[in-house]
Every structure is written in C-alpha cells, then in structure tokens.
C-alpha positions as CSV (number, residue, x, y, z in Angstrom):
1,X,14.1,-4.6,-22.3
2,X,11.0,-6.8,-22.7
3,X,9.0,-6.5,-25.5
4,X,5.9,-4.6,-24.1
5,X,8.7,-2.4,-22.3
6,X,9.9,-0.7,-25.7
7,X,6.9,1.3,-25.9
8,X,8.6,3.0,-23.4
9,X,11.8,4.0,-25.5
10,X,9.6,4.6,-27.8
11,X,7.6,7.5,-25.7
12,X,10.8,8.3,-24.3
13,X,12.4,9.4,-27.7
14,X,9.6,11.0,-29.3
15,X,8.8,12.5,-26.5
16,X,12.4,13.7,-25.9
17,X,12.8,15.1,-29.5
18,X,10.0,17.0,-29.1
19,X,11.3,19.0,-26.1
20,X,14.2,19.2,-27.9
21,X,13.2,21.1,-30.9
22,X,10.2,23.0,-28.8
23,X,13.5,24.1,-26.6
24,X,15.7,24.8,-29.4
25,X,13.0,26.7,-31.3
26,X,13.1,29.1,-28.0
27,X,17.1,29.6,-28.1
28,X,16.6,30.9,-31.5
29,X,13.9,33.3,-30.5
30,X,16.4,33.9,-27.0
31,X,19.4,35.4,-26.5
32,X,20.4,33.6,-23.4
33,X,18.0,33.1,-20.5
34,X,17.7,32.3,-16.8
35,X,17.4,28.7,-14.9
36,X,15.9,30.2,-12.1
37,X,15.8,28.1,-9.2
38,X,12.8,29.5,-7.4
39,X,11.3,29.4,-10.7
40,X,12.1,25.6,-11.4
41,X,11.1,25.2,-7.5
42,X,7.9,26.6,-7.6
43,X,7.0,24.3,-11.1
44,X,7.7,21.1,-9.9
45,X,6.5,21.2,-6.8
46,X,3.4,22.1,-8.6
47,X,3.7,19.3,-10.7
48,X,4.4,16.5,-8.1
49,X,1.9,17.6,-5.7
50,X,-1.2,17.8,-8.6
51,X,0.1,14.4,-10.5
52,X,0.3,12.6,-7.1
53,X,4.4,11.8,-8.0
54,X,5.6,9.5,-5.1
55,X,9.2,10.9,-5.2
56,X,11.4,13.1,-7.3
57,X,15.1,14.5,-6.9
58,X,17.0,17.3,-8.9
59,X,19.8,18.6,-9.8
60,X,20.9,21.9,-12.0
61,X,24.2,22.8,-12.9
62,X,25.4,26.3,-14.4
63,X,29.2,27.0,-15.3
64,X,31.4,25.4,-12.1
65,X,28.4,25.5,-9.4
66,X,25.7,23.3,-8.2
67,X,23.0,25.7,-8.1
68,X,20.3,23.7,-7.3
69,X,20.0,20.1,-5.3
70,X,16.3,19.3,-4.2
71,X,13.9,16.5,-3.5
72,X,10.5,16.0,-3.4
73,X,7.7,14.2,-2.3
74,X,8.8,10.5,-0.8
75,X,11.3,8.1,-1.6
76,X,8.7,5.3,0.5
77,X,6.2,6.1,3.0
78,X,7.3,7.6,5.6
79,X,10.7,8.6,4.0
80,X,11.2,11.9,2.3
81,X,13.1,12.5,-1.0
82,X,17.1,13.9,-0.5
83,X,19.8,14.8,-3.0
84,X,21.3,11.5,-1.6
85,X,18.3,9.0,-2.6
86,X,19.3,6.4,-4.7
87,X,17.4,6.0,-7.8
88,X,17.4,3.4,-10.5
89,X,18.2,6.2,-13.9
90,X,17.3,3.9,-16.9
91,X,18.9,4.4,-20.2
92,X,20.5,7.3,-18.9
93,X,22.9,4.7,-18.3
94,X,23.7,4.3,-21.5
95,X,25.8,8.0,-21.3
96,X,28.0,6.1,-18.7
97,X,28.5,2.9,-20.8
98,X,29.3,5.2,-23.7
99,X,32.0,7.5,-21.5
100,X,33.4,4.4,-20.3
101,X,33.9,2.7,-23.9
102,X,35.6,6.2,-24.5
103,X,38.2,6.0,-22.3
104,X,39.4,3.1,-23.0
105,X,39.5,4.0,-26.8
106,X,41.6,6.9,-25.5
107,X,43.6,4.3,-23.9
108,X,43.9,2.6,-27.2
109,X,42.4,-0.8,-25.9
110,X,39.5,-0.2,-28.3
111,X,39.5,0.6,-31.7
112,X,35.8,2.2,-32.9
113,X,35.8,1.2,-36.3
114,X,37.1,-2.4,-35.5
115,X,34.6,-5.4,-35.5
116,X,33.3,-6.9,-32.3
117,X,34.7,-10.0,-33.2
118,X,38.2,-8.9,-32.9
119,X,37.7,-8.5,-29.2
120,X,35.3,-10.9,-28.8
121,X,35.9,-13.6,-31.7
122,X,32.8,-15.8,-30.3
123,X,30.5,-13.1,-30.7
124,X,27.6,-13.7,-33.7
125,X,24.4,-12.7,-34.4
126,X,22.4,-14.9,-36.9
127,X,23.8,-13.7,-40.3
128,X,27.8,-15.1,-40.3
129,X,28.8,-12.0,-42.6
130,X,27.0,-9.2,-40.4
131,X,28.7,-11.1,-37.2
132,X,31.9,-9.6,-38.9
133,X,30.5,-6.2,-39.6
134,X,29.1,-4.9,-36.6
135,X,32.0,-2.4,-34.7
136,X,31.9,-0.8,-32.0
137,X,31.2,1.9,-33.4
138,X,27.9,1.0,-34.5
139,X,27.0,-0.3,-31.4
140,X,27.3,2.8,-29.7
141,X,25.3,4.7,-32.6
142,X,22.7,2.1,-32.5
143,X,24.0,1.1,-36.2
144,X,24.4,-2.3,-35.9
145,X,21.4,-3.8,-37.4
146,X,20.1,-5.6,-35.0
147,X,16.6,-4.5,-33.1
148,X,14.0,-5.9,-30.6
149,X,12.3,-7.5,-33.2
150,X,14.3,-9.5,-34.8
151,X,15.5,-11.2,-31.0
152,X,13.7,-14.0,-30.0
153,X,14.9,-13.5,-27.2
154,X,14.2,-9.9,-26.2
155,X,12.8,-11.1,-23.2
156,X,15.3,-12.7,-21.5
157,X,17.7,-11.2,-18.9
158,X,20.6,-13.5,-17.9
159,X,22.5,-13.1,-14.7
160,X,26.2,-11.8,-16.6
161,X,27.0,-9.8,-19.4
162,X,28.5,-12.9,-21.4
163,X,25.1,-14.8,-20.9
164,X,23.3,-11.8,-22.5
165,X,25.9,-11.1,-25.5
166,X,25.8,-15.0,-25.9
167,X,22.1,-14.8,-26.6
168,X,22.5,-12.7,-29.3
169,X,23.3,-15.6,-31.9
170,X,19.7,-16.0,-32.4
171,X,19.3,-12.4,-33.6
172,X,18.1,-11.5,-37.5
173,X,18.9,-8.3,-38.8
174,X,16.7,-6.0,-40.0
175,X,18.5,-3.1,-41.4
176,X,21.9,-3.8,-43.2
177,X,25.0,-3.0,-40.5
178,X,25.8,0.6,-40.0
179,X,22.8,2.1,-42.5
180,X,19.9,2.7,-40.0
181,X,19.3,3.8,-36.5
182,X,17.5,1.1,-34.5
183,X,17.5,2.3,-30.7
184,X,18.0,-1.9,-29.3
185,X,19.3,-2.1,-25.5
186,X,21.9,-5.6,-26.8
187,X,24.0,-3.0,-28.5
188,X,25.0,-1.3,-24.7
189,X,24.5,-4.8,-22.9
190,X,26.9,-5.7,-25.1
191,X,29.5,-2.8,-25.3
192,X,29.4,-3.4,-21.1
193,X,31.0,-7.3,-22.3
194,X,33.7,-5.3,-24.5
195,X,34.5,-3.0,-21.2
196,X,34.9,-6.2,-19.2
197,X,37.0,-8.1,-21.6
198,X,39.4,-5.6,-22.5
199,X,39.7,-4.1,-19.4
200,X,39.9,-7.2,-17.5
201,X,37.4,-6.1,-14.9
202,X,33.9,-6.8,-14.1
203,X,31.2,-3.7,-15.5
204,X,30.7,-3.1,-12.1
205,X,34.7,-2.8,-10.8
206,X,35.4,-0.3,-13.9
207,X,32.5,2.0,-13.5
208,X,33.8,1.9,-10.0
209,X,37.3,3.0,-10.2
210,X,37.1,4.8,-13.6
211,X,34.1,6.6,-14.2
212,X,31.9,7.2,-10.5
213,X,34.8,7.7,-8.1
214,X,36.7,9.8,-10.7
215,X,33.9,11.8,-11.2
216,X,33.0,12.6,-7.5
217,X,30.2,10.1,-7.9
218,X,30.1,8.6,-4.6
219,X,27.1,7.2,-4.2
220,X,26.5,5.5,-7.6
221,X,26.1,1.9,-8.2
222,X,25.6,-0.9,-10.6
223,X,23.8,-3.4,-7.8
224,X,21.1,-2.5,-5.4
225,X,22.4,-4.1,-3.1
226,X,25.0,-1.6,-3.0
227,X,22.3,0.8,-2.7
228,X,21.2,1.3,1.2
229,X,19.1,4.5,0.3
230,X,17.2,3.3,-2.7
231,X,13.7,4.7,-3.7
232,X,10.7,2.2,-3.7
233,X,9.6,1.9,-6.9
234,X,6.0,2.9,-8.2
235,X,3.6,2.4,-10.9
236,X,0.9,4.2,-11.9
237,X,-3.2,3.3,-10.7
238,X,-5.7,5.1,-12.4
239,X,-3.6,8.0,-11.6
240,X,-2.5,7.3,-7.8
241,X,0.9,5.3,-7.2
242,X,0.8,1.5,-6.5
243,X,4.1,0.3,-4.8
244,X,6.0,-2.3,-6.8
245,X,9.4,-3.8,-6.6
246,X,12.1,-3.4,-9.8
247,X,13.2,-6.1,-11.3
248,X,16.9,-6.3,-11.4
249,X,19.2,-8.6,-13.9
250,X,23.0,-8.4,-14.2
251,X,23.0,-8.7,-17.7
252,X,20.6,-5.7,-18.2
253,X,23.1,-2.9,-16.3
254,X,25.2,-1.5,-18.8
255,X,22.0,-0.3,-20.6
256,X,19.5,0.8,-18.0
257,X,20.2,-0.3,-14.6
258,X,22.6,1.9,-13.0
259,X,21.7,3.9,-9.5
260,X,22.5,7.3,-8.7
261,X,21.6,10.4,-6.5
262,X,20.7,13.8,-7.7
263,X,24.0,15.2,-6.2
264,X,26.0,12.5,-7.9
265,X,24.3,13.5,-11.4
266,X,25.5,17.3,-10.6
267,X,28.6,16.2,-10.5
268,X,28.4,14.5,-13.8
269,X,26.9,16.9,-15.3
270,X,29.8,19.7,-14.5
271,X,32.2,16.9,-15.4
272,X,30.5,16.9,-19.0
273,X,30.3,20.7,-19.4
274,X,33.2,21.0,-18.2
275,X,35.6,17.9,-19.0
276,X,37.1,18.1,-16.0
277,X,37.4,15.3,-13.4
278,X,36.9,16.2,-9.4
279,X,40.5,16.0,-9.2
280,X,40.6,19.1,-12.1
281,X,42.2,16.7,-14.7
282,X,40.4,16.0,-18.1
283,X,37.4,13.3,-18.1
284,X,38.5,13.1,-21.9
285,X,40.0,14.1,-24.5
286,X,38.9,16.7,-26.8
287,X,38.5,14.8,-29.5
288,X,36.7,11.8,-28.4
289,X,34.3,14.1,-26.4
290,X,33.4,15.3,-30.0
291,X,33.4,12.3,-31.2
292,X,30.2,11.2,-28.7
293,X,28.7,14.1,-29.5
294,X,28.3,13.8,-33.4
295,X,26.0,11.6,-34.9
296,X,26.9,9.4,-37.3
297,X,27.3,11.0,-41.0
298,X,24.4,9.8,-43.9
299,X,22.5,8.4,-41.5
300,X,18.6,9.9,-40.2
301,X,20.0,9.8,-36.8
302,X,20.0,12.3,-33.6
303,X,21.9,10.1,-31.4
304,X,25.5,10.2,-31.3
305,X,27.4,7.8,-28.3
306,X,25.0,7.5,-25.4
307,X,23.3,11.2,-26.3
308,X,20.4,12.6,-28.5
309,X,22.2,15.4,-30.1
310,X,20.5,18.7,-31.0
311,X,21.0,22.4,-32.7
312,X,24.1,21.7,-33.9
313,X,25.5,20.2,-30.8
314,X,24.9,22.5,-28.4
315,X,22.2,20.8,-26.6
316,X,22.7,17.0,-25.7
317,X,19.9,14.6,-23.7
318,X,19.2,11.4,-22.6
319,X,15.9,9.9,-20.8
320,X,15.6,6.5,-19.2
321,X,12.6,4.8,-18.8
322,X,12.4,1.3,-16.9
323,X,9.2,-0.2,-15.1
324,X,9.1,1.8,-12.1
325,X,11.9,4.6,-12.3
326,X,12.5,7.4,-14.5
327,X,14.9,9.7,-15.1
328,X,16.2,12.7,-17.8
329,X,19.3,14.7,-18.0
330,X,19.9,17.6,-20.8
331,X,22.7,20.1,-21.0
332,X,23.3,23.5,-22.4
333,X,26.5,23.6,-23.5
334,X,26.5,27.3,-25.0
335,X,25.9,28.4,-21.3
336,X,27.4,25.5,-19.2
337,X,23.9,24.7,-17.8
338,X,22.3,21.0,-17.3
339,X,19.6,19.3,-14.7
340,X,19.1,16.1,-14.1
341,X,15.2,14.5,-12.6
342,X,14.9,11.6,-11.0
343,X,11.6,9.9,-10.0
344,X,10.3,6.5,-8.6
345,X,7.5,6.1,-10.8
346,X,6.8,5.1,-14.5
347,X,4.0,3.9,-16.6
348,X,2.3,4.5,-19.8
349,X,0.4,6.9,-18.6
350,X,2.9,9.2,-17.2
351,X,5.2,8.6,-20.2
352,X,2.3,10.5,-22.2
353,X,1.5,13.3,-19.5
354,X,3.2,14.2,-16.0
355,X,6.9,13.4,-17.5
356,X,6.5,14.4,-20.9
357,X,5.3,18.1,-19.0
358,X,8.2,18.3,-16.8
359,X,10.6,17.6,-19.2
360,X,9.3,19.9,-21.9
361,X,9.0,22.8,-18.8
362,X,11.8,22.4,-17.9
363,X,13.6,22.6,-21.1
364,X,12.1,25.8,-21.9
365,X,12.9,27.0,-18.7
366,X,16.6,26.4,-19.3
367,X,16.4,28.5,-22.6
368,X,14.6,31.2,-20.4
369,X,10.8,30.3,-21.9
370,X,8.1,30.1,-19.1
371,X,6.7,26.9,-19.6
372,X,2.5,25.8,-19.5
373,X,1.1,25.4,-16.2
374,X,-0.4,22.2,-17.1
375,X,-1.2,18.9,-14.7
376,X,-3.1,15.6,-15.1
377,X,-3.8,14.7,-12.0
378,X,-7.6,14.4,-13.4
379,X,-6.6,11.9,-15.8
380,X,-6.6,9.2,-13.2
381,X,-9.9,10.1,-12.3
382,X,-11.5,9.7,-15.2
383,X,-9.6,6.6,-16.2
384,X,-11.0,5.4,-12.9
385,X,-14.7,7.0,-13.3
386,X,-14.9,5.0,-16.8
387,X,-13.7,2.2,-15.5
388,X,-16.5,2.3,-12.8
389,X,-19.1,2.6,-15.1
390,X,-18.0,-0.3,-17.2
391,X,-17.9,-2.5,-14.2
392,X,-21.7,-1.4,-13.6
393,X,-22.4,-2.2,-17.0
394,X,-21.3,-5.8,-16.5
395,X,-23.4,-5.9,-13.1
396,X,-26.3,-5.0,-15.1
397,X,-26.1,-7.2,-17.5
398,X,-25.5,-10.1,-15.6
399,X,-28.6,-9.3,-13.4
400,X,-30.9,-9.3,-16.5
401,X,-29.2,-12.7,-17.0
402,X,-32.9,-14.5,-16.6
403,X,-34.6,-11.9,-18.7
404,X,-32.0,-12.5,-21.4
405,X,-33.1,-16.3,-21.2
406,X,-37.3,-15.1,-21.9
407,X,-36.2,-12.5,-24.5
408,X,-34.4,-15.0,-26.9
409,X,-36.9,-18.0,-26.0
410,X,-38.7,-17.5,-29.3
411,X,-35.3,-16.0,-31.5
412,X,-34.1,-18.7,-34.0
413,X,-31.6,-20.7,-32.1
414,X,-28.9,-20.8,-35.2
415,X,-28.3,-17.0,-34.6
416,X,-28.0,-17.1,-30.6
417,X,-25.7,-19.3,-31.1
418,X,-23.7,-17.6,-33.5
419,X,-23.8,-14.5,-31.1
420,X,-22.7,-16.4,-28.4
421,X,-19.9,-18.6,-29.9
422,X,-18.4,-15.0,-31.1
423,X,-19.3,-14.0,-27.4
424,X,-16.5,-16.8,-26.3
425,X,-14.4,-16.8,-29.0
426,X,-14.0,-12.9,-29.2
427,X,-12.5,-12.8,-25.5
428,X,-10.1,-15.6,-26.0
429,X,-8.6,-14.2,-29.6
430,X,-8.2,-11.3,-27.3
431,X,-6.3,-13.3,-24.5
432,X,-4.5,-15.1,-26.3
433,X,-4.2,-13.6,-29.7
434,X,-2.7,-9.9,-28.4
435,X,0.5,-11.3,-27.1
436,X,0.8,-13.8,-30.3
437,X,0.0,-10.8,-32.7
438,X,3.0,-8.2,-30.4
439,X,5.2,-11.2,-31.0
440,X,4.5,-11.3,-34.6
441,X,5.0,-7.4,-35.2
442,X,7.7,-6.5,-32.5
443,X,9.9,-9.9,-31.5
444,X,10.2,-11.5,-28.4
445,X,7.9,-13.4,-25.8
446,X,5.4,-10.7,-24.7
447,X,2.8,-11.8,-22.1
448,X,-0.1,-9.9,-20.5
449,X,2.4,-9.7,-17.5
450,X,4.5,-7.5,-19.1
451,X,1.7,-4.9,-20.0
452,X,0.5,-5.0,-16.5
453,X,3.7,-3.6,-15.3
454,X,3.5,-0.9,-18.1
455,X,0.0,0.2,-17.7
456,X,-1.3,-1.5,-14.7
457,X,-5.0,0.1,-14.5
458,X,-5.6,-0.4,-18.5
459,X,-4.7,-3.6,-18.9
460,X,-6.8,-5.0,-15.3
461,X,-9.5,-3.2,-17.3
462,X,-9.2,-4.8,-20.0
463,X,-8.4,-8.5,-19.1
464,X,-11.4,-7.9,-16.2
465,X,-13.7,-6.5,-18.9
466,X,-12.4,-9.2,-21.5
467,X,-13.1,-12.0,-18.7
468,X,-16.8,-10.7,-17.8
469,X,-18.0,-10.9,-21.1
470,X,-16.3,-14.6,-21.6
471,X,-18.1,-15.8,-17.9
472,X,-21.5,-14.0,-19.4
473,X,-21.3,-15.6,-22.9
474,X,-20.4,-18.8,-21.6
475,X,-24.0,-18.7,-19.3
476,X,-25.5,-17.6,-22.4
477,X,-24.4,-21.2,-24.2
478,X,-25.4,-22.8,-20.6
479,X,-28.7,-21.4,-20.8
480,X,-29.2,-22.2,-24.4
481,X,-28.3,-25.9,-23.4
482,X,-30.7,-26.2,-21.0
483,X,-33.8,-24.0,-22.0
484,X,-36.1,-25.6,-24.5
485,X,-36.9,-23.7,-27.5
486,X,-40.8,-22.2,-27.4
487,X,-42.7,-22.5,-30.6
C-alpha cells in the first residue's frame, strides 16, 4: 500500500474498533436483538441516496439462511448495483489469505511457529538475525517487526508475489520480532509467496480450487480480468463521485486485491459461522478456526489471523480500504449473524463520515440498537463553498495587483523583499517539503499523486491555492525589479 494510502488502514482500524466496542457495549445492555431487513433496507438506502454513494451491495447472513442480498445505487452509469457485481474488497482479503494459510497448516505443509526461511530460505529483511525470526505465525498476527516505515520501498508494487517478498531485503525493523502489532500489508503479500511455494500453485490457482469454489464462491477472483461484471471505481469530489480507474498489481493481491459479489460474501460468511463448506463438509478444523480467532498472548493486540477480534471472541471484523473500493464484513457468532458491504467509492473523506456511519449503524443494528440517522451529504458542499471563496480571494488579490505596486512604492524595499522571498519560498517548502517530511516520518516514496487519489478535492485545493500564491509572489519580485523606489 503506498505511503499516503496507510492513512487509510489507519481510519479503517480506528474507525473499526470503535464500532466494535460502541456494538459490544450494546450486547451487554441486550439480550439478543433483531437484524431486520426492512430495517437495514430502509437505513442504507437513506444513506446512499443523501451521501451521493455511486454503488453499494449487501449481504446478511443469520444461522443457515441468506436473509438479505441487495444492491444499491450504480455499479457505472447507466448500470445498476446486483448481488452479482464484482467489487474490488480490500484488506478484507486478508481473511481469505489467512483461511488459506490455515488449511494448509491443517494439511501439515506449514508449520506456524516455524521461520519463513525454512520455506523460503532466500527470504531476508535487513537485520540477518530477524530474517531468522519472523514465522509465520507472526506474519499473520502482524508480529513480525517490520512496518511501512521502515520499507523504502512501500511504494512499489511488482508484477508476482516473489518480486514483492524479494523487495523486502531492504526493510528495517522497528519493533523486535513477535513483541508489537504493526498492521504492514508485506506480511499477507508475503504469506500469499508461502501459499504458492508450498502448495506448488500460483495465489490465484489455490484460492481457486481451495477456498472460492469450495466455499460456493463462484464469482470471486484474484484478476479483473476475470472479472466481466466489475464496479467502476470512484473517488470522492467535494462530496460528489469522480470516476477513476483502480490500479491493479499482482504482487499486491494476497493483501487487498481480491473481487467478490455480495452473494459470494453470504456464502462466506455462513461458511465461517458455520464451518461448513457448500458441500456440508468442514471449512476447518476446530482447532485452527480457534486458533485465527485468538490474538496473540502478551501482546496489545485485537487482531488475531486475518480478523479484529472482540468481546471475548464472539464478534470478529475486517474492513478494507483501497483507492476507490471499500468494503466491511463483521459476524456475530453468539447468534450466527454477519453482513458484508460493498461500495465503489473511497477517500478520506468518506473514511471519516458516510462509511464510518454505516458501519457503526449497522453494527448496532446487528445487536438490536437503532442506530443515528445521520448523513453528510452537506460536507461536500461546504468543502466546495470554502473552496469557492478561496479561489475569489486569489482573484481579488491578483486584481489589486497594480494597487499593491503604488501601496509599497514608498515601504523600505529590505522588508518587501523579505515578504516576498517567504512569499516563494513558503509555497515551494510546501511542494516539495510535504512529500520529503511523510517520507521522513512514515517510509516510502510519497508524492503529491498519491494524496490526490486519497483526497482528491483537498489536495487540488491545496496545490491550486499553494500555486496562486507562488505565481502572485513571484509578480510581486517582478514588480519590485522593475518599479523604481519613490523617495
């Protein structure tokens, strides 16, 4: 995930927590509640409709029974939203990596506590005695060590799984193996190389014949050019979608770019409460299902193998959060109950309103809580009405350009130019210093690109605003060159 991008999991997990423990706060006070369908019908339809959502598809499970399967709004112009829409499901991925790394550890190909390196004896990171260390265990718990900011090269995306594990012998450690939880993407890029070698298929071939088709998950891929009925993607405008196109690298699939459908996500999510295959047989056994649903021991951590983990168990999650998709799945497991959303639209401003509403809703709707009625389809305008007047702002000082030049004529020429060399140096520190000082703090090669696609209105505000006031300033020292100083 880029650099800029892991504000996003970020959001994602505070954001997640939260409606996990407002949720779990509700069970206590609850003896059981309803997921009423018309109920979650009427809110998000609400919610799409005032937050100008492009598309969104869902799915809600209780006991052995799809009870719900809907989709909303469009999945591009012209095209609604079905169960069978394909959508791009971010880290939610990861659950699948994680099930598949499961299976073969039932199968005894894998050994959780054994090193990386005994699988994959090329495998290093920068430090020759933490190369050693890291298992697969810790991978999966986000124990390893590593994080986005000690990778130089966080931003790169390579087109196989070996190119991207191979990458990580640049990578510095900044926690000691197996004491901290560091949410890093490498660690499920790389357990997708582990599936590959001992399995001795490709990521995409084992997903394929082990985990989607097993599962009743038909129309799930890992390519999209498998995927004939895949959403457009969106970002957010000052609060109205603007179409964009997903990027898509190999080496990023095992830990955010798999596709799915609403109806294929009710099927995995009666597989999980259930552990039962379409075919009625076991998805795993017993004890390695517990085993991804525990987080690791002595460690401040919520996340067990591919799941946040919460009230003792009994309520597992994931989001996923990539440039222009979106998805969350939570389960129940007291009552058998789960949902699943999908949407073709993400940015930084819906991480911090629309979604983070929905998800909370509908988590208290699952423990029977009526959730708030609340929208922000007004952000946008705001955003936008701001904006506006800034721009105006510019105008008007760029008109009183010549009365600037009369009004300083007689000001002591030292400090005008003092005011106007900060005028041009101010804008470029901002340019060019922002992406230096994110590279400094967080690791990899941010660039102004990159926070385009996460917030697509702020940042053209900013780099237009940023630009006007370097073209006015640098007028300023033109006009100071050229106008003689009255005595």
């Amino acid at each position: 995930m880029r650099t800029t991008q892991k504000l996003f999991h970020i959001l994602m997990i505070v954001g997640l927590l939260f409606s996990l423990i407002s949720a779990t706060g509700i069970a206590r006070a609850d003896d059981g509640g309803s997921f009423d369908p018309q109920a979650v019908d009427a809110f998000l339809t609400e919610q799409v409709k005032a937050n100008r959502i492009p598309g969104l598809a869902f799915a809600m499970v209780k006991d052995n029974q799809v009870v719900m399967l809907k989709g909303y709004g469009e999945a591009a112009p012209g095209v609604p939203v079905t169960p069978q829409t394909q959508f791009y499901i971010g880290s939610v991925t990861k659950s699948f990596t994680a099930l598949a790394v499961m299976q073969l550890v039932e199968q005894g190909k894998l050994e959780l506590d054994a090193p990386v390196q005994q699988y994959l004896p090329w495998f290093k990171v920068a430090d020759e005695q933490a190369s050693a260390q890291i298992t697969v265990r810790n991978l999966l718990n986000h124990t390893s060590g590593l994080s986005e900011k000690g990778d130089p090269n966080a931003s790169a995306y390579t087109d196989s799984l070996d190119e991207q594990a191979r990458l990580l012998s640049e990578v510095q450690l900044t926690a000691p193996v197996g004491t901290q939880f560091q949410y890093y993407n490498q660690n499920y890029r790389l357990l997708g190389r582990l599936i590959e070698e001992v399995s001795g298929q490709s990521y995409t071939d084992y997903m394929r014949t082990n985990v989607f088709e097993p599962l009743g998950m038909l129309h799930s891929v890992t390519n999209p050019a498998d995927a004939p009925s895949l959403a457009q993607g969106y970002s957010r405008f000052f609060g109205f979608p603007l179409r964009q196109n997903q990027m898509y690298s190999p080496g990023r699939v095992p830990s955010g770019l798999m596709i799915t459908t609403a109806e294929d996500m009710a099927n995995f999510l009666l597989a999980q409460l259930n552990n039962t295959r379409a075919d009625g047989s076991a998805m795993l056994a017993s004890q390695w299902l517990a085993e991804m649903r525990t987080p690791p021991a002595g460690i401040d951590s919520e996340y067990g193998m591919g799941w946040l983990v919460a009230e003792n168990g009994n309520v597992l999650a994931h989001g996923g959060a990539i440039e222009y998709f979106h998805a969350f799945v939570a389960m129940r497991l007291d009552e058998k109950t789960g949902f699943a959303i999908l949407c073709n639209q993400d940015s930084m401003l819906s991480m911090l309103t629309d979604i983070e509403v929905m998800q909370d809703g509908l988590m208290k709707m699952m423990f029977g809580e009526i959730p708030q009625r609340t929208t922000y389809g007004w952000v946008g305008w705001v955003l936008l009405a701001l904006a506006a007047l800034d721009l105006l702002n510019h105008l008007r000082l760029f008109r009183m350009l010549p009365r600037w030049v009369e009004k300083t004529a007689r000001q002591p020429r030292a400090w005008l130019w003092i005011r106007v060399i900060l005028g041009i140096l101010i804008p470029l520190l901002i340019l060019f210093g922002v992406p230096l000082l994110v590279k400094s703090t967080e690791g990899g090669s941010p660039t102004w690109m990159e926070g385009f696609s996460l917030m697509p209105d702020l940042v053209a505000w900013l780099l237009v605003g940023v630009c006007l006031n370097l073209f006015r300033s640098l007028l300023h020292a033109f006009a100071l060159l050229r106008v003689p100083v009255r005595q």
